[in-house]
C-alpha positions as CSV (number, residue, x, y, z in Angstrom):
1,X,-5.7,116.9,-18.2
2,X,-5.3,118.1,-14.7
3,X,-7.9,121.9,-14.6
4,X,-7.1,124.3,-11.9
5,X,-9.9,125.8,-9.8
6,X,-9.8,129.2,-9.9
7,X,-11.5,132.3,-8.2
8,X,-11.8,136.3,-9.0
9,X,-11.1,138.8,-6.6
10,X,-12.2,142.3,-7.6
11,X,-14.4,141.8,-10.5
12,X,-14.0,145.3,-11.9
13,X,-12.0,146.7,-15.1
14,X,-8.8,144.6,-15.4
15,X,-10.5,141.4,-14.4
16,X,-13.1,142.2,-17.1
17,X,-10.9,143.5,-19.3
18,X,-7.4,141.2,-19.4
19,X,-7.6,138.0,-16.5
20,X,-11.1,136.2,-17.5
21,X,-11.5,136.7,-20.7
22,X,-8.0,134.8,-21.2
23,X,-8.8,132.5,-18.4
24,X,-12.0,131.2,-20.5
25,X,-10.0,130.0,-23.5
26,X,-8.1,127.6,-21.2
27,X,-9.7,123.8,-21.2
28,X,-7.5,123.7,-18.3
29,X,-9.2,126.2,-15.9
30,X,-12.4,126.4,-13.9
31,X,-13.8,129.5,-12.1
32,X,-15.4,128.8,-9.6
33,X,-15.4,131.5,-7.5
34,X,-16.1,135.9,-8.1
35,X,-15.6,138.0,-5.2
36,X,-16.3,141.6,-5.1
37,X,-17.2,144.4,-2.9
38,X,-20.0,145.3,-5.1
39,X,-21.7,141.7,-5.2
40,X,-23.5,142.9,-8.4
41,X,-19.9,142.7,-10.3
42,X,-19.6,139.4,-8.9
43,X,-22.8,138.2,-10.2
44,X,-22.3,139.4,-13.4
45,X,-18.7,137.9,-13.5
46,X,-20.0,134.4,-12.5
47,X,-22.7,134.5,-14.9
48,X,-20.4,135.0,-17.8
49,X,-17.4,133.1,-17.1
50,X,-17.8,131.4,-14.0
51,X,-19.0,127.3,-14.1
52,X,-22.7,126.2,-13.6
53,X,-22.7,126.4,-9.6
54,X,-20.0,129.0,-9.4
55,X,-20.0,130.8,-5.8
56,X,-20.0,134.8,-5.3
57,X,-18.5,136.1,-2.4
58,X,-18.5,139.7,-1.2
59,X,-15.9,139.2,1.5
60,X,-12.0,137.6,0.1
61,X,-12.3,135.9,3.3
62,X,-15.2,133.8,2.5
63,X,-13.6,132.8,-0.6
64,X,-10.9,131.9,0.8
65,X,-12.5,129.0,3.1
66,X,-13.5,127.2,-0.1
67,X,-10.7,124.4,0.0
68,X,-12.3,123.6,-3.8
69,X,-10.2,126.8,-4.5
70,X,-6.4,126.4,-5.9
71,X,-5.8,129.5,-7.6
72,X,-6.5,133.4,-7.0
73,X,-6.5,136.5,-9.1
74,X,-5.9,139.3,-7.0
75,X,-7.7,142.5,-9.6
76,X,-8.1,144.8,-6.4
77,X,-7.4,148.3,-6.1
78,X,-3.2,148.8,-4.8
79,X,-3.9,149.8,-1.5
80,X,-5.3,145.8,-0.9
81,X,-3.0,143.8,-3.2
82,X,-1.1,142.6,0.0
83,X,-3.5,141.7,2.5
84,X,-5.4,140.1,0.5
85,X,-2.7,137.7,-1.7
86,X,-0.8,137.1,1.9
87,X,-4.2,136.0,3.3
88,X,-4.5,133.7,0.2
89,X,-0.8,132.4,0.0
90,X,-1.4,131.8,3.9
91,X,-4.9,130.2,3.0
92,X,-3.3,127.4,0.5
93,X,-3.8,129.5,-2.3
94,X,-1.1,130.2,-5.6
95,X,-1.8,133.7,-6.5
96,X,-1.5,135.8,-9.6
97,X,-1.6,139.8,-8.3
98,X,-2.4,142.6,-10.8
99,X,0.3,145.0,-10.9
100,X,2.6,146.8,-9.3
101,X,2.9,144.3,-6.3
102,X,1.7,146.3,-3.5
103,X,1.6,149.8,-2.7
104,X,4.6,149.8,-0.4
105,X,8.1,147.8,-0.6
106,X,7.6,146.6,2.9
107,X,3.9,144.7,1.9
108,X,6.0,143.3,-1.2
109,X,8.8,141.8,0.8
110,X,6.1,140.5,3.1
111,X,4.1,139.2,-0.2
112,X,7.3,137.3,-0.9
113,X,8.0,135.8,2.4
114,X,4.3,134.6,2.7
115,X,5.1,133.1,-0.9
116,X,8.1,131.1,0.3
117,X,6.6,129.7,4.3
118,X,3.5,128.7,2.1
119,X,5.2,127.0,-0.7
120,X,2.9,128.2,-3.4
121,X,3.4,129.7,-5.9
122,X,2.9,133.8,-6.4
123,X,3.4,135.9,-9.8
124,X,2.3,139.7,-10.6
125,X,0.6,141.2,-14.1
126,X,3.3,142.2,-16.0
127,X,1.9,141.2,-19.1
128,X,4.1,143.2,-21.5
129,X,7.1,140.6,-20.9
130,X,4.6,138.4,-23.1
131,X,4.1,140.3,-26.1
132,X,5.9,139.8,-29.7
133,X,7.9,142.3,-29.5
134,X,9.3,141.9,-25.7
135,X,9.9,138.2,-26.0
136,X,12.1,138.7,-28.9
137,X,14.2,141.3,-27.1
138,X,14.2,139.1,-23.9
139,X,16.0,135.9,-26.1
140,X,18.9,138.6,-27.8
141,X,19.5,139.8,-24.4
142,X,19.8,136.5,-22.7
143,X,21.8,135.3,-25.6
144,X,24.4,137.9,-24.9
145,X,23.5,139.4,-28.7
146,X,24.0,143.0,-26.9
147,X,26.4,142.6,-24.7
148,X,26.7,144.5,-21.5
149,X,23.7,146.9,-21.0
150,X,25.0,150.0,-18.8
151,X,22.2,152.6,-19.8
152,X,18.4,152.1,-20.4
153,X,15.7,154.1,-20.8
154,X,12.1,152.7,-19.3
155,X,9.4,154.7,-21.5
156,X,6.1,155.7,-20.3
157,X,4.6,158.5,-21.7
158,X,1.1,159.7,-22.2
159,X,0.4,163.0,-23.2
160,X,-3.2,163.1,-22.2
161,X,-4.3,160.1,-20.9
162,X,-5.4,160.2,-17.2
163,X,-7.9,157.5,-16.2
164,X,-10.3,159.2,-14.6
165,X,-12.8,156.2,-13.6
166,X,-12.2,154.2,-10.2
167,X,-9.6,154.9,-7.9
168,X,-6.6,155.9,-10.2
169,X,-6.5,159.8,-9.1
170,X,-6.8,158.2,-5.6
171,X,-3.3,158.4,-3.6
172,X,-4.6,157.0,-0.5
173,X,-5.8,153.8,-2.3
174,X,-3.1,153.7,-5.2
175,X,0.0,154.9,-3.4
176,X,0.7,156.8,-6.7
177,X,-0.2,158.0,-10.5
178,X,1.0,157.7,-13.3
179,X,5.1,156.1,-12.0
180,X,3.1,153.1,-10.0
181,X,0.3,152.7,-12.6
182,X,2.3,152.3,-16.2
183,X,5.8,153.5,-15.0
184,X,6.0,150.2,-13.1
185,X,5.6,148.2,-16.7
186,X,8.4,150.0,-18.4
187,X,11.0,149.5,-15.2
188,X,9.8,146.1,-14.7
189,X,10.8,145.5,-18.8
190,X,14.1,147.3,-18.5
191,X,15.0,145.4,-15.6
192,X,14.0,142.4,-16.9
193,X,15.8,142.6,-20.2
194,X,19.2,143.6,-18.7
195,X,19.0,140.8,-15.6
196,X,19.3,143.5,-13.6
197,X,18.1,143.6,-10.0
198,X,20.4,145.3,-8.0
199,X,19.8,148.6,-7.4
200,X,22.9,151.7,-6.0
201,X,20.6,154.6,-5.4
202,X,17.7,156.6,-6.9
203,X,17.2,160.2,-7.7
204,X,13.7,160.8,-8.5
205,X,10.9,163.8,-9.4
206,X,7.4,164.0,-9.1
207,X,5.4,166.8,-10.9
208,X,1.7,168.4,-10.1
209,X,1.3,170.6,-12.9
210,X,-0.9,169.8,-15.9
211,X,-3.4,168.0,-13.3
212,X,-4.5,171.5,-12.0
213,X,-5.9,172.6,-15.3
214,X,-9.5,172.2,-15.4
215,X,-11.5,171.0,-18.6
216,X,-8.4,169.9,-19.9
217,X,-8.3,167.6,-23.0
218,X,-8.2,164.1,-21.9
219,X,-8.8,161.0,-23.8
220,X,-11.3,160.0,-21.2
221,X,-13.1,163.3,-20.6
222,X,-12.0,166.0,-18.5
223,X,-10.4,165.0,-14.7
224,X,-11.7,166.9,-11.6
225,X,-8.5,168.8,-10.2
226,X,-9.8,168.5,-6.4
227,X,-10.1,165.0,-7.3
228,X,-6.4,164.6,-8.7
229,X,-4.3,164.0,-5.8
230,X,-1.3,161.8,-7.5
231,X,1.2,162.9,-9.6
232,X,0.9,163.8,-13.6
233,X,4.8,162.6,-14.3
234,X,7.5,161.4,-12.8
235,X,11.2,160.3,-13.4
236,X,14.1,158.4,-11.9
237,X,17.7,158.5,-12.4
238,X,18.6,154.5,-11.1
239,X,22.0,153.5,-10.5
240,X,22.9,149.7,-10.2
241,X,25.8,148.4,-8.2
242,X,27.3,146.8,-11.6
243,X,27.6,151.0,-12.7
244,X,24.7,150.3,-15.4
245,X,21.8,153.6,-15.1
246,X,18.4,153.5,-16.1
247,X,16.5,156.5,-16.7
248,X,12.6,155.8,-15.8
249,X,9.9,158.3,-17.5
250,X,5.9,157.8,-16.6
251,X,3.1,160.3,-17.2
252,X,-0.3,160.2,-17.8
253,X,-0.1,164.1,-19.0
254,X,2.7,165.7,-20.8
255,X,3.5,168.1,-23.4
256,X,5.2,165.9,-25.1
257,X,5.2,164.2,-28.4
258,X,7.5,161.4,-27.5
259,X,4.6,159.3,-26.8
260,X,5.4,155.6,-25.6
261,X,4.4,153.8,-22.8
262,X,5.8,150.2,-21.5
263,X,9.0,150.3,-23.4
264,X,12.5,150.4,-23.0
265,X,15.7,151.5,-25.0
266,X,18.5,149.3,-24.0
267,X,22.5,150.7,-25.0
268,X,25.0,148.0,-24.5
269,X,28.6,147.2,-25.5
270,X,28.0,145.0,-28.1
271,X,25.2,146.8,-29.6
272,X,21.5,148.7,-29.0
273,X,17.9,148.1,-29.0
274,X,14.4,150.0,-29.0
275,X,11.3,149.2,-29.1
276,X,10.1,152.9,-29.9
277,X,8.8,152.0,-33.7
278,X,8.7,148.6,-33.8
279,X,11.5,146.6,-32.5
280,X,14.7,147.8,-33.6
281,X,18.4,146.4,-32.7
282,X,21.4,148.2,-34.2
283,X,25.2,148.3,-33.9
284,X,28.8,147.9,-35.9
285,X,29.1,145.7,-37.9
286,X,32.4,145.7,-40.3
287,X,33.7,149.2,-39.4
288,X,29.7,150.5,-40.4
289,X,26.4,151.3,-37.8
290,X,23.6,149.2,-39.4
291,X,19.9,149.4,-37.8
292,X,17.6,146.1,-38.4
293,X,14.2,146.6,-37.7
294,X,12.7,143.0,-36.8
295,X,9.6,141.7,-38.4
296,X,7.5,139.9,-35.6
297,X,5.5,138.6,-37.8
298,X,5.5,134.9,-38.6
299,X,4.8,135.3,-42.1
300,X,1.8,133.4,-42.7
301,X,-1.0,133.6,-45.2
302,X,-3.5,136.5,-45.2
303,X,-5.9,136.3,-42.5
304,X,-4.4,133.7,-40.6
305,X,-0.5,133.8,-39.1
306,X,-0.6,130.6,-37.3
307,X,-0.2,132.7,-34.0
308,X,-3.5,134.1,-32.5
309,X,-2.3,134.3,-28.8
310,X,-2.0,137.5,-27.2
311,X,0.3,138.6,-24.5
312,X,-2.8,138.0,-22.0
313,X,-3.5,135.1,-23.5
314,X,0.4,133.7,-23.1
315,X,0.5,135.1,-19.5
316,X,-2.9,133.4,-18.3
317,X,-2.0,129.8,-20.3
318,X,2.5,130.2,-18.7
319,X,0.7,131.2,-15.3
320,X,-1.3,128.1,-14.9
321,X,1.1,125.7,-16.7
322,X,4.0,126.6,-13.9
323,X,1.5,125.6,-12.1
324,X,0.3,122.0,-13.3
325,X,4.2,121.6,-13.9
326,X,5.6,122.8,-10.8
327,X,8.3,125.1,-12.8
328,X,9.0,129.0,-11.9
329,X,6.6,131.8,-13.3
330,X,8.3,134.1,-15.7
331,X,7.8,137.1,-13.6
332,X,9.1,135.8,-10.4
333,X,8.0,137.8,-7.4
334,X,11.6,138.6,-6.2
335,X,11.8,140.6,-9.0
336,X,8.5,142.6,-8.7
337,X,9.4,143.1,-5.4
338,X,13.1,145.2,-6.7
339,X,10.4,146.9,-8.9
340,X,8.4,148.7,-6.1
341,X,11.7,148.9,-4.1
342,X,12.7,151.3,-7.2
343,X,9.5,152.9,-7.4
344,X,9.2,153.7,-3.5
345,X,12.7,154.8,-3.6
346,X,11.1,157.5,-6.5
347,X,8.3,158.8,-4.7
348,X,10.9,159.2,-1.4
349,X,13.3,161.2,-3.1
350,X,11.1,163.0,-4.3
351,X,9.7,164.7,-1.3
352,X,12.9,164.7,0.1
353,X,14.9,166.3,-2.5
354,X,17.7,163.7,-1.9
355,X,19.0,160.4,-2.9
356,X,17.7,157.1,-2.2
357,X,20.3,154.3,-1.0
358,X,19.8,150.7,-0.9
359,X,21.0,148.5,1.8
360,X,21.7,144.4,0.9
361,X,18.0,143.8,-0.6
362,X,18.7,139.7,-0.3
363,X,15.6,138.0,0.2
């Protein structure tokens, strides 16, 4: 069986968290590299998932001379998603980046042209195309079960739930809050689902309100208001150049109750789908509206369903076997890139007070 050398860049949360954990229960995987700006991290990382002589590196640049090396994680903060996967792209390297792409559209679009004069391969974190739920959607939709979906609703709603550890109240390094950090899973769904990628114009809002408070409730603690300098929420009004609109909602704190976050509701002309409790499609059928709510479950025995793979399990194993087989990744990086185009197009109208259009986005 052919194994893939791989190497960690930015050993922090997510890599802890999602990437190596799911990385170790592939036979087919070696790491073999851990680079991070705090070489402790990298230590640690090695010493728990890296191979016997597994190298640290405090500098990507080091790591990336190691011609051992076939495969990168990029797990850095936003601000560094692009230099650093371009360098590795340029350096040989096929590269899975966290999520969102980069912190601008332009370092995307370069992201993807580095992809393309390298010939290897690059992907980007959405992980919740691999759950249950979104998989199940994902075959309806491409089986035309819905029809033609013209409105959408990408869902990403916290009412207090502000990460208040690393960089993620950082705009400098994040380029956002709460739109680029979990708003970018929902659009990146929505789009997906419908086939989508083509968007008219934007119309977007950003809000700085509940972040002033101080000693608010949080689910991690109380934020530091001089400290908070991205946005609590934000929302887009999308129109695509087939007519369809998508209506994008991301906060980290609301007053809200309609609490749901990477999600979409999907209205088409043959029917509708949510995934807002549970997975639900509904529609006409016979002159009546029915609503089936989908069991995801295989239906095995108790303790044991015969499916024990979860969505960051099914993204790490897909991602290395479009690899080994030379096929596309699911989440091509065309498509991420329409993603930040969308979110950008957000934040700009935003300040602006005035519509975003696009211009021919062919890559």
């Amino acid at each position: 069986m052919r194994t893939m050398k791989l190497a960690i860049i930015g050993c922090g949360g997510i890599a802890n968290g999602k990437h190596m954990p799911s990385l170790a229960k592939l036979s087919n995987v070696e790491m073999i590299g851990f680079c991070d700006i705090e070489i402790a991290r990298a230590e640690k990382a090695a010493k728990e998932y890296g191979v016997e002589d597994a190298k640290i590196y405090e500098d990507y640049r080091d790591l990336l001379q190691n011609e051992e090396i076939e495969v990168v994680h990029v797990l850095t903060p936003n601000d560094s998603h692009a230099e650093i996967s371009i360098a590795a792209l340029n350096a040989g390297k096929h590269v899975m980046c966290e999520k969102p792409m980069a912190k601008t559209a332009n370092e995307a679009r370069l992201m993807v042209e580095a992809a393309k004069r390298s010939g290897k391969k690059l992907t980007i974190g959405y992980n919740n195309r691999f759950r249950p739920d979104s998989q199940h959607l994902h075959n309806l939709c491409e089986r035309g079960d819905l029809g033609e979906i013209y409105y959408a609703k990408a869902h990403a709603i916290r009412r207090r739930a502000v990460p208040t550890w690393g960089v993620f109240l950082d705009e400098e390094k994040q380029g956002g809050g709460p739109l680029i950090d979990i708003g970018t899973h929902a659009l990146d769904l929505t789009l997906w689902m419908m086939n989508n990628y083509k968007p008219k114009s934007v119309m977007g809002t950003t809000y700085h309100k509940l972040s002033k408070k101080e000693n608010a409730a949080n689910a991690w603690g109380p934020w530091d208001p001089e400290k908070f300098t991205v946005e609590d929420s934000a929302f887009g009004f999308i129109t695509m150049q087939n007519g369809a609109t998508i209506v994008l909602e991301a906060s980290w704190a609301l007053n809200s109750l309609d609490v749901d976050e990477a999600k979409c509701s999907l209205s088409g002309t043959d029917g509708g789908a949510d995934m807002k409790d549970g997975l639900r499609i509904h529609g006409e059928s016979f002159g009546k509206l029915y609503t089936t709510n989908v069991e995801l479950n295989s239906g095995g025995v108790a303790f044991y369903d015969g499916n024990s793979e979860s969505d960051a399990d099914l993204e790490a194993r897909l991602w290395i076997e479009s690899i080994i087989h030379n096929t596309e990744p699911i989440v091509q990086p065309e498509q991420a890139y329409v993603v930040t185009q969308i979110l950008e197009a957000i934040y700009e109208s935003a300040k602006t007070g005035k519509a975003v259009y696009f211009e021919d986005m062919t890559l």
